[in-house]
N, C-alpha and C positions, 0 to 999 in steps of 0.2 A: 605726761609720758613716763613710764616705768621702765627700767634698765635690768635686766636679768643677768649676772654674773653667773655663770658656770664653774662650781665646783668639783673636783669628781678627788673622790676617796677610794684609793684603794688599801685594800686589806693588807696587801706585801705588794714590792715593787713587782713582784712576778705578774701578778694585773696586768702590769702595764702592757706587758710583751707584746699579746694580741692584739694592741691597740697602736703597739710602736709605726707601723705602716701610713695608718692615717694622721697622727701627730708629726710624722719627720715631713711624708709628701703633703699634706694643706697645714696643720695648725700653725708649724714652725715656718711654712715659707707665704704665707696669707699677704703678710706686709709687703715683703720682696715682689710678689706674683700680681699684687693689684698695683706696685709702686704705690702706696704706703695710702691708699684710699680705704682700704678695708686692713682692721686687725682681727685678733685672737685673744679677747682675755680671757685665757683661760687657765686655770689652776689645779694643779695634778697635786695630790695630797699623795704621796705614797711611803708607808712606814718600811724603811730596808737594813741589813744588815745584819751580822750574827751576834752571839753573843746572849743569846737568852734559847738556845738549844731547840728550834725548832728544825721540823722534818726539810727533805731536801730541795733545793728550789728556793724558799721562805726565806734563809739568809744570804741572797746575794748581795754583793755591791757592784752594781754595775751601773754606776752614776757618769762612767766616759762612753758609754753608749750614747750616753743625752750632750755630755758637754762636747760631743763633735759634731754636734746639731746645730748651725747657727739659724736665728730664730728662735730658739727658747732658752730662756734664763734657767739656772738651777744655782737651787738655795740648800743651804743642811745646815740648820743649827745645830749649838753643842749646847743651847741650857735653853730654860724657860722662856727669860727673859728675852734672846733670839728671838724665840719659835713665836711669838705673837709678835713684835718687830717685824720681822722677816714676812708673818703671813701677813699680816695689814697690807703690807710693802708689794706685799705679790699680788694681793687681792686687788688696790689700786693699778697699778701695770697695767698696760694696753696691751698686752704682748704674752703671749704662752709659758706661765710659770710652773717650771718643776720641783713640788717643794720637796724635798728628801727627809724624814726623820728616824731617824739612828734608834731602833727599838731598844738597843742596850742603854739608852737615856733611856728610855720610861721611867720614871717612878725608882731614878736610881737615885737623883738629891733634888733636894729643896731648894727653894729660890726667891725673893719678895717679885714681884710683876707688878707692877703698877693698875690700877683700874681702869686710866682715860686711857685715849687711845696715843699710841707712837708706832713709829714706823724706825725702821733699819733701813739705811739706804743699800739696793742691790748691789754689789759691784765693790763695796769694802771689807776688808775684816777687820780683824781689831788683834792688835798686841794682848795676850793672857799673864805672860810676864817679860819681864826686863832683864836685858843682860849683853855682853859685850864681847862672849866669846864664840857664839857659838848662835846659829837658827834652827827654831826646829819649827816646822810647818806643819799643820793638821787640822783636819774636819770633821765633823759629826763626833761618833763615838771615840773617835783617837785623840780626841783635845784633851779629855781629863790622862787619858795612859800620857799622852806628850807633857802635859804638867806634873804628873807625878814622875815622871824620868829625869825631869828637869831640875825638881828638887832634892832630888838622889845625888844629883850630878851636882848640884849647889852643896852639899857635903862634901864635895871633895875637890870644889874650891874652881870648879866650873858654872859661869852663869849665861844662861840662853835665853835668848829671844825667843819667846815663844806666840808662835801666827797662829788664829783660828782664820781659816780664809770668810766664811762663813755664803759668802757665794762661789759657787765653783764654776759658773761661768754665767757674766765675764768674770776671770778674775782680776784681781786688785793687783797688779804689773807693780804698782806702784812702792806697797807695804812689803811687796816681797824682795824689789830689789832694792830698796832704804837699809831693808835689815842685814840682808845678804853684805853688804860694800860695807857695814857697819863691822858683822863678824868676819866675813873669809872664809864661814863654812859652814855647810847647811847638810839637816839630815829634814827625811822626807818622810811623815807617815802616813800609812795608807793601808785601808784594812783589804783593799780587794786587791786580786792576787797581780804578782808585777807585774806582767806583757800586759801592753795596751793601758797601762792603769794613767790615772789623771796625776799623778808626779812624775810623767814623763813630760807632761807638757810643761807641769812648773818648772822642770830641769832647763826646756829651754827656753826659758822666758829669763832664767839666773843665765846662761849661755847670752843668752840675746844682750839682756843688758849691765853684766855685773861678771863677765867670765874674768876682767883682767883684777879681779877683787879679791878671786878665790884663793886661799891660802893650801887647800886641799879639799882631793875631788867629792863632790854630794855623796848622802848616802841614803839608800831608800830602804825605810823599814815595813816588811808588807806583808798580805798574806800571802800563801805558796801557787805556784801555778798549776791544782787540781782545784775541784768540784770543792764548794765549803763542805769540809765534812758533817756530819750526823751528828742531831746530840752534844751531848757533853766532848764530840771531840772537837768541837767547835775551837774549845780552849788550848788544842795545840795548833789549831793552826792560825789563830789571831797575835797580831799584833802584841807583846806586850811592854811596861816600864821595862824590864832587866834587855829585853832586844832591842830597846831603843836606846837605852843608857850605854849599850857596849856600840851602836853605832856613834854616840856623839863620842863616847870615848875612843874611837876610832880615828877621826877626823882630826880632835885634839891632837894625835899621838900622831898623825900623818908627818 
């Protein structure tokens, strides 16, 4: 007996849209709908995000489209070594995986990968660095900007926890409010624009479990709420180190 996984690649997350209808009503609710006699494994490759200047449409982030989807997992690595973790991880899965990749990682650094095979378990992220005063949360392309703010801000004598979630749903409840109760105070980056964006849910997931922690209120660094612009304007309206750095110094200063 031979097993056919289903892969499907698309070229930008915009693919997906046409296809959103059939993935929300059967891929994502198969298990629910059969009571758990029939799944879905199936895996959405889609490359998203701005940052490398293409036409209109090609750089959205619209990854809370999907994580209000219950029924399908979504993953976004921020390095290599993730991005084959996380696919082994999806590919194995019973269950409809959205793999998300940040085109502004392309071929932006290096990385050793191993050649056997490993898996990333779905559902954690991982600490990128260490610190006691401060959280800063982020996914896909916003993990390297959240680290290099990070060590701006370690210049002046500020050290942050710094989250890559690396699943954005489910997420890791767990890694987020350890750190949270640890600093007191949390900023939130996030490249798609803020109404509706997926730091609104981390906000209350710190609510939920970590509000009597906070030393002062979150802060969310994001893109603006228009269309991603064209081209090269890409770069004013993305996320950067200096807009995240005046948020933690924000917090601190609260």
């Amino acid at each position: 007996m031979v097993f056919i996984l289903p892969m499907v690649t698309k070229f930008f997350v915009m693919g997906v849209y046409p296809a959103y209808e059939q993935i929300m009503t059967h891929a994502a609710r198969m298990r629910a709908r059969t009571r758990g006699h029939f799944t879905v494994p199936l895996v959405i490759r889609a490359p998203y995000g701005a940052g490398v200047r293409a036409p209109e449409i090609h750089s959205d982030s619209t990854e809370a489209l999907f994580t209000h989807m219950p029924g399908i997992k979504v993953v976004c690595p921020a390095s290599p070594y993730d991005a084959k973790g996380l696919l082994i991880a999806a590919i194995e899965d019973p269950d409809p995986v959205l793999f998300l990749e940040p085109m502004r990682s392309y071929r932006a650094f290096r990385e050793d990968v191993p050649e056997g095979k490993y898996t990333i378990e779905i559902g954690k992220g991982k600490k990128r660095r260490e610190g006691d005063d401060v959280t800063v949360i982020a996914w896909g392309a916003m993990v390297p900007v959240a680290i290099k703010a990070a060590e701006e801000a370690k210049k002046k004598g500020i050290y942050a926890d710094v989250i890559d979630l690396r699943t954005l749903y489910p997420l890791d409840k767990d890694i987020i409010a350890e750190s949270v109760q640890k600093t007191g105070r949390t900023v939130i980056v996030q490249e798609a624009h803020a109404t509706g964006g997926l730091a609104n849910d981390i906000l209350a997931v710190i609510n939920d479990t970590s509000f009597f922690y906070q030393k002062a209120p979150a802060e969310r660094v994001t893109g603006f709420d228009v269309p991603v612009p064209f081209f090269a304007y890409e770069d004013d309206y993305l996320p950067t180190p200096a807009r995240v750095l005046h948020a933690i110094e924000k917090v601190m200063n609260f």
